[in-house]
C-alpha positions as CSV (number, residue, x, y, z in Angstrom):
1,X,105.5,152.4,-84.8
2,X,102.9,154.6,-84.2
3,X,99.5,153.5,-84.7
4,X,97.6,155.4,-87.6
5,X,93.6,157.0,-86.2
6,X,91.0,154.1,-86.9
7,X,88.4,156.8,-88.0
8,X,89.8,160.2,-89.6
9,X,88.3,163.2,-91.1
10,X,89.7,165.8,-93.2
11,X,88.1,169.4,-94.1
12,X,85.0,167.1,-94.7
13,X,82.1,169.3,-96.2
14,X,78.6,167.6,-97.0
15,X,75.9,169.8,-98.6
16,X,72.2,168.6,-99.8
17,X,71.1,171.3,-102.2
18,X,71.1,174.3,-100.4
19,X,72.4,173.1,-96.8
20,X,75.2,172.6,-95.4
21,X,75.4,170.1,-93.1
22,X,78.8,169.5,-92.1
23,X,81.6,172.5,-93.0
24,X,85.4,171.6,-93.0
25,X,84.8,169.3,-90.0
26,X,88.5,167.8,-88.7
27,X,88.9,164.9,-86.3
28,X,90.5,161.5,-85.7
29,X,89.4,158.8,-83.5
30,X,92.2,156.4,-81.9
31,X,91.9,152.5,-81.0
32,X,90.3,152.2,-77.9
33,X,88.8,155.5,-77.7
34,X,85.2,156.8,-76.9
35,X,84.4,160.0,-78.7
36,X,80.9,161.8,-77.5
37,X,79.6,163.9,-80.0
38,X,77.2,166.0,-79.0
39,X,74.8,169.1,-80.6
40,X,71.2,170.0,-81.0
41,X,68.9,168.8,-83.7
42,X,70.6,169.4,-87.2
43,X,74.1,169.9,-86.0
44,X,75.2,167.7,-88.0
45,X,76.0,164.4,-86.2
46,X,73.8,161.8,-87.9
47,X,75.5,163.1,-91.3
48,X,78.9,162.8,-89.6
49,X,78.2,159.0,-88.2
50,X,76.6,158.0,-92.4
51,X,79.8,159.4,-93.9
52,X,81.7,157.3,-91.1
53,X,79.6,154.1,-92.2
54,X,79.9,154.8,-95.6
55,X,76.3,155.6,-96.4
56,X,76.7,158.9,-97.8
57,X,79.9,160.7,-99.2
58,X,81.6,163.8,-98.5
59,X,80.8,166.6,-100.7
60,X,84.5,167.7,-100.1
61,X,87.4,166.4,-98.3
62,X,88.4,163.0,-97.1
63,X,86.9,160.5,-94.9
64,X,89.2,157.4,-94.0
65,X,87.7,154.4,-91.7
66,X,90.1,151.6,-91.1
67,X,93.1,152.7,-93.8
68,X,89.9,153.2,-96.5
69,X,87.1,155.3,-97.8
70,X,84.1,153.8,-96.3
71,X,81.7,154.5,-99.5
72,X,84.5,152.8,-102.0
73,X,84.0,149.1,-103.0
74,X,87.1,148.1,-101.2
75,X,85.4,148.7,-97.8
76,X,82.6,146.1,-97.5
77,X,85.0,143.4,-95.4
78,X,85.3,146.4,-93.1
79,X,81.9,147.2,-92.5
80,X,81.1,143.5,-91.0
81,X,83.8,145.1,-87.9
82,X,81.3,148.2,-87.6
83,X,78.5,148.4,-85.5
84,X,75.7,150.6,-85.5
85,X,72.5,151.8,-83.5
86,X,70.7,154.2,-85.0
87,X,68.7,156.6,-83.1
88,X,64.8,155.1,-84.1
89,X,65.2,151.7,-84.4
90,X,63.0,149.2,-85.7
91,X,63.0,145.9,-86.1
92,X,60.1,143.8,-88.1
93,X,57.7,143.3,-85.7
94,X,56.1,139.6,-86.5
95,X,59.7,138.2,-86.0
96,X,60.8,136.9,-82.4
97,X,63.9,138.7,-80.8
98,X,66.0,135.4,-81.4
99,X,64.9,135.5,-85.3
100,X,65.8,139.5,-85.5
101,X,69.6,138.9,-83.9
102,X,70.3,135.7,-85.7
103,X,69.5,137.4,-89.0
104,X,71.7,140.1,-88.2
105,X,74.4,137.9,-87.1
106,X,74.3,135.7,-90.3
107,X,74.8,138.9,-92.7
108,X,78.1,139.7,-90.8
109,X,79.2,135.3,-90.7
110,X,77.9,134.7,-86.8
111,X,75.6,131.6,-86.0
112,X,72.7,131.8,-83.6
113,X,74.7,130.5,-80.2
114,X,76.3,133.9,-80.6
115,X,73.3,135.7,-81.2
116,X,72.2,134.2,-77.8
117,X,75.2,135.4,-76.1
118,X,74.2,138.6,-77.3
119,X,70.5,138.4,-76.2
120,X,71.8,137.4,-72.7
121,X,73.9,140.3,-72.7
122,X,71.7,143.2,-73.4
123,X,69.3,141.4,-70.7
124,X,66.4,140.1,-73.8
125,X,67.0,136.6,-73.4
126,X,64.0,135.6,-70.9
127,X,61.9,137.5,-73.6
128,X,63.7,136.3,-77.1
129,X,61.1,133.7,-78.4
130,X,58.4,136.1,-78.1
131,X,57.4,138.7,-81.3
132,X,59.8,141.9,-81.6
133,X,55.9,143.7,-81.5
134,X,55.0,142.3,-78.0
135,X,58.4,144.4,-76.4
136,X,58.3,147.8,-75.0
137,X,60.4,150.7,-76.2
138,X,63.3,149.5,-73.7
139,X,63.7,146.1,-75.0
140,X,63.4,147.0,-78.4
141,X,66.0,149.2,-77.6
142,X,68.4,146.4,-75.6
143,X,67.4,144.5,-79.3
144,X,69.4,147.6,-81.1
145,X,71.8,147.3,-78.7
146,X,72.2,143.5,-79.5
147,X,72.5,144.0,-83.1
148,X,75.0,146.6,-82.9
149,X,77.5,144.6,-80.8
150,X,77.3,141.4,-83.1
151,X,80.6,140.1,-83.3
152,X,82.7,142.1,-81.4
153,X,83.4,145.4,-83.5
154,X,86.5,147.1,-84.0
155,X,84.2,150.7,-84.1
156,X,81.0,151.4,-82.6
157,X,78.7,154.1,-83.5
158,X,76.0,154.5,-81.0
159,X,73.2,157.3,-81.9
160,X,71.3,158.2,-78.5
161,X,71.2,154.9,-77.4
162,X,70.2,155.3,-73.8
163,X,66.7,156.4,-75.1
164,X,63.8,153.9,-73.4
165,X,66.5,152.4,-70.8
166,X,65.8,152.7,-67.3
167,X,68.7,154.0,-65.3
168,X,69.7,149.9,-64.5
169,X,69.7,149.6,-68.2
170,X,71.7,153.5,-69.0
171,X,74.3,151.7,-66.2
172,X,74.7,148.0,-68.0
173,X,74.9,149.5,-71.1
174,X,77.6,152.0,-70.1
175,X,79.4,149.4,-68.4
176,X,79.3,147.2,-71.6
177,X,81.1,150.2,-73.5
178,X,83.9,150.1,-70.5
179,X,84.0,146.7,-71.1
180,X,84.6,146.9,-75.2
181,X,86.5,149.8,-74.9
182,X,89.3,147.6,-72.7
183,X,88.8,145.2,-75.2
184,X,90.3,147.6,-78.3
185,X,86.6,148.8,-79.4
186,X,86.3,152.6,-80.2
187,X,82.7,154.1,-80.2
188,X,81.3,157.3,-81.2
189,X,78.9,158.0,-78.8
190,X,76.1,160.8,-79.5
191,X,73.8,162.0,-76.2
192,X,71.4,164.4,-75.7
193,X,71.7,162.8,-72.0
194,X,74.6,164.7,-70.6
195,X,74.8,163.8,-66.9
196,X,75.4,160.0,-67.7
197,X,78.0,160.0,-70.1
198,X,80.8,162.1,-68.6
199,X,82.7,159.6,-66.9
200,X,82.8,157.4,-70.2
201,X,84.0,159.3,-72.6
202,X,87.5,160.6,-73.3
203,X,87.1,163.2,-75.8
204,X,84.0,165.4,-76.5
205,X,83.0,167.2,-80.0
206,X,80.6,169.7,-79.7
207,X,78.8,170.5,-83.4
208,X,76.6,173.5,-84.0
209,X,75.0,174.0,-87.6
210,X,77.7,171.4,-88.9
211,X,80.3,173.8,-87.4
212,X,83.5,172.5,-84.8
213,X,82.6,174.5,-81.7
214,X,85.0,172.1,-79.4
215,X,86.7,169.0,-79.6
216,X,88.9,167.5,-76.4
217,X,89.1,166.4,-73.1
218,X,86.6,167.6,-70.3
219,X,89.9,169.0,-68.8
220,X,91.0,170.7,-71.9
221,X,87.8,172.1,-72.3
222,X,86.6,173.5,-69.5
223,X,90.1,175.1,-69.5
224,X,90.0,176.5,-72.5
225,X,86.3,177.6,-71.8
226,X,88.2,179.3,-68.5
227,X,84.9,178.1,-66.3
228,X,85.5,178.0,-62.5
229,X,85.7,175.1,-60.2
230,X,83.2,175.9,-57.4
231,X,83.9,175.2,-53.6
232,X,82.1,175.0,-50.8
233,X,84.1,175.1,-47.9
234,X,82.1,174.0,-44.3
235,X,83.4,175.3,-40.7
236,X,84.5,178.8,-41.2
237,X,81.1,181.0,-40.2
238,X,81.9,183.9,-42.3
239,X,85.3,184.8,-42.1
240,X,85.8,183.5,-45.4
241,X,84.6,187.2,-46.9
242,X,86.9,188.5,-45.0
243,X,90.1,186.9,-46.0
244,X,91.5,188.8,-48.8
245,X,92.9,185.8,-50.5
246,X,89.1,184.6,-51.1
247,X,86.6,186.9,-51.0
248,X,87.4,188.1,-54.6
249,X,85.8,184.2,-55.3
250,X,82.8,184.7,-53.7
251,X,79.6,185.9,-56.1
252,X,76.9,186.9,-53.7
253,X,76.2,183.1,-51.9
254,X,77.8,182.6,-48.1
255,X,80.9,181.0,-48.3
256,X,80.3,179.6,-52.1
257,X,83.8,180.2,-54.3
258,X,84.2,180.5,-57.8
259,X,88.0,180.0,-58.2
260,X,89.8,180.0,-61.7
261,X,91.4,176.2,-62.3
262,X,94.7,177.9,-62.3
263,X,94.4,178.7,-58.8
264,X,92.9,175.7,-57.8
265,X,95.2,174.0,-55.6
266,X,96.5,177.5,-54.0
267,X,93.2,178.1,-53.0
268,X,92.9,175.0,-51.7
269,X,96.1,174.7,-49.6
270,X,94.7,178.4,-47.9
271,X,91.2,176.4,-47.1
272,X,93.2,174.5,-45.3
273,X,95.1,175.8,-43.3
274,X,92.3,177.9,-41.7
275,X,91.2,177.1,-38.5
276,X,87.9,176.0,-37.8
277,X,87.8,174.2,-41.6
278,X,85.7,171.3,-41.4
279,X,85.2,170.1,-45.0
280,X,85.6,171.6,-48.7
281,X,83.4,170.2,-51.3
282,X,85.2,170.7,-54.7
283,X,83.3,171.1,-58.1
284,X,84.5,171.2,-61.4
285,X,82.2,172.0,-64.0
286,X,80.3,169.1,-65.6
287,X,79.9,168.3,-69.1
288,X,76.4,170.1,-69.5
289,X,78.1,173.5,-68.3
290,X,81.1,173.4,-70.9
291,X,78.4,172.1,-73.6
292,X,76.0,175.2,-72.6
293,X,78.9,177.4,-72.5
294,X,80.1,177.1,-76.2
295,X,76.9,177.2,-77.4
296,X,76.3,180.2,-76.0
297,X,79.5,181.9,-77.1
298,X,78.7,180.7,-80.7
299,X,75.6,182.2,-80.3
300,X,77.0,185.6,-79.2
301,X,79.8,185.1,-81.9
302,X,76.9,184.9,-84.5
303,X,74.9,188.1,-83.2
304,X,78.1,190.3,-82.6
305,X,78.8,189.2,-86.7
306,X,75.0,190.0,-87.1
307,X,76.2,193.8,-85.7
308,X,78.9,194.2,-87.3
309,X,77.6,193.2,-90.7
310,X,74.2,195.3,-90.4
311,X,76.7,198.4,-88.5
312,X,79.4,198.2,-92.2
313,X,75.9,198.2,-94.1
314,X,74.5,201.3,-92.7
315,X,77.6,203.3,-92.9
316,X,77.9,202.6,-97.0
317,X,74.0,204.4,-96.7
């Protein structure tokens, strides 16, 4: 039997008066998955993540979190196996850390040894009798952090929450999403911090204007974006421009390749076979550079329309 998505979206549209926040977005989300979701300001993720918790409902199509509508009545034993961090968190400030997490806990049936646990986890636990307003922006955000993970939850959504960690904290807390993710937890995971998230994610959804510009793996991606893997090889003092297998690769740098991914492993197999070949340093491109890429071809998209449209005006003058 084939597992149904734990998260799945049909042609959802959600409009506020005269904007459109999200149009006809499409996705599922598996158990055990990590989907970063990533966009400018206003592209439409926070609305995404409220329809997914149930906060707001779509203006059009379907929105299905566990087998249910998140916003019906049906779904509040499901929301205690959601967890959320939103983006600004905030906490009330005369409370101590322990008081803030054991709250929290309680609402969703947890007692305060497991709030504790949790503390000790997100590295507040030295700190957790003292008021929520004597913590910096890091802790209070390792107290979001906290809050979100009570009790183990089958779906995480996490809104930029490296924001305030140091990179100690970015690495503890990445390695606590391996860790849940092994465990049968899937997150939602929206970064404006690139670099850091690549190697824990294993789908990405690019929004723009609450439009689908992407959605896959970094592989599929950067293959349907056709973008190059770069080599550099060492050892071979120049002949490499005049090999006639490679210098069609090279753009203007000494010895620097840009080769197609199809031709990836021909290219390298001729590398080395060369004499003299001392090393080949081999780079695909990184998240940042697919992201970059299909927001710039939506832009172009968008001004070629802009043409086009303005071009079919004038010619009815």
């Amino acid at each position: 039997m084939i597992n149904s998505p734990l998260v799945r979206l049909a042609d959802v549209k959600k409009s506020y008066q005269q904007l459109d926040a999200l149009q006809s977005v499409s996705m599922t989300l598996n158990e055990g998955e990590v989907l970063g979701l990533f966009g400018h300001n206003g592209a439409g993720k926070t609305t995404m993540m409220k329809l997914i918790l149930g906060v707001v409902s779509p203006s059009a199509g379907k929105v299905e979190v566990m087998g249910m509508a998140p916003d019906s009545k049906e779904a509040w034993h499901m929301r205690a196996k959601v967890g959320y961090l939103p983006e600004n968190v905030s906490f009330y400030d005369q409370l101590t850390g322990l008081e803030v997490i054991t709250y929290f806990a309680r609402l969703k049936g947890f007692d305060k040894k497991h709030a504790i646990a949790l503390l000790e986890q997100v590295g507040v636990a030295h700190a957790m009798k003292r008021q929520v307003k004597t913590y910096s922006k890091g802790m209070r955000q390792r107290l979001g952090l906290a809050q979100a993970f009570i009790g183990q939850p089958k779906l995480l959504l996490l809104d930029e929450p490296t924001v305030g960690l140091d990179p100690i904290a970015t690495a503890d807390f990445y390695q606590t999403v391996d860790k849940l993710k092994t465990q049968g937890t899937s997150v939602i995971l929206c970064s404006h911090v690139l670099p850091g998230v690549e190697q824990h994610i294993d789908r990405a959804m690019i929004l723009s204007a609450g439009k689908v510009l992407a959605m896959g793996t970094l592989a599929e991606l950067r293959q349907q974006a056709s973008l190059p893997v770069v080599m550099k090889p060492s050892g071979l003092n120049g002949t490499v421009c005049q090999d006639s297998k490679l210098s069609h690769f090279l753009t203007g740098q000494d010895n620097i390749l840009h080769v197609p991914e199809t031709e990836k492993m021909a290219t390298l197999k001729h590398l080395l076979s060369m004499e003299g070949i001392s090393d080949i340093d081999v780079e695909p491109a990184n998240l940042e550079q697919v992201y970059q890429h299909y927001l710039l071809k939506d832009k172009q998209d968008k001004l070629a329309k802009q043409a086009g449209a303005a071009q079919s005006q004038a010619e009815q003058h």
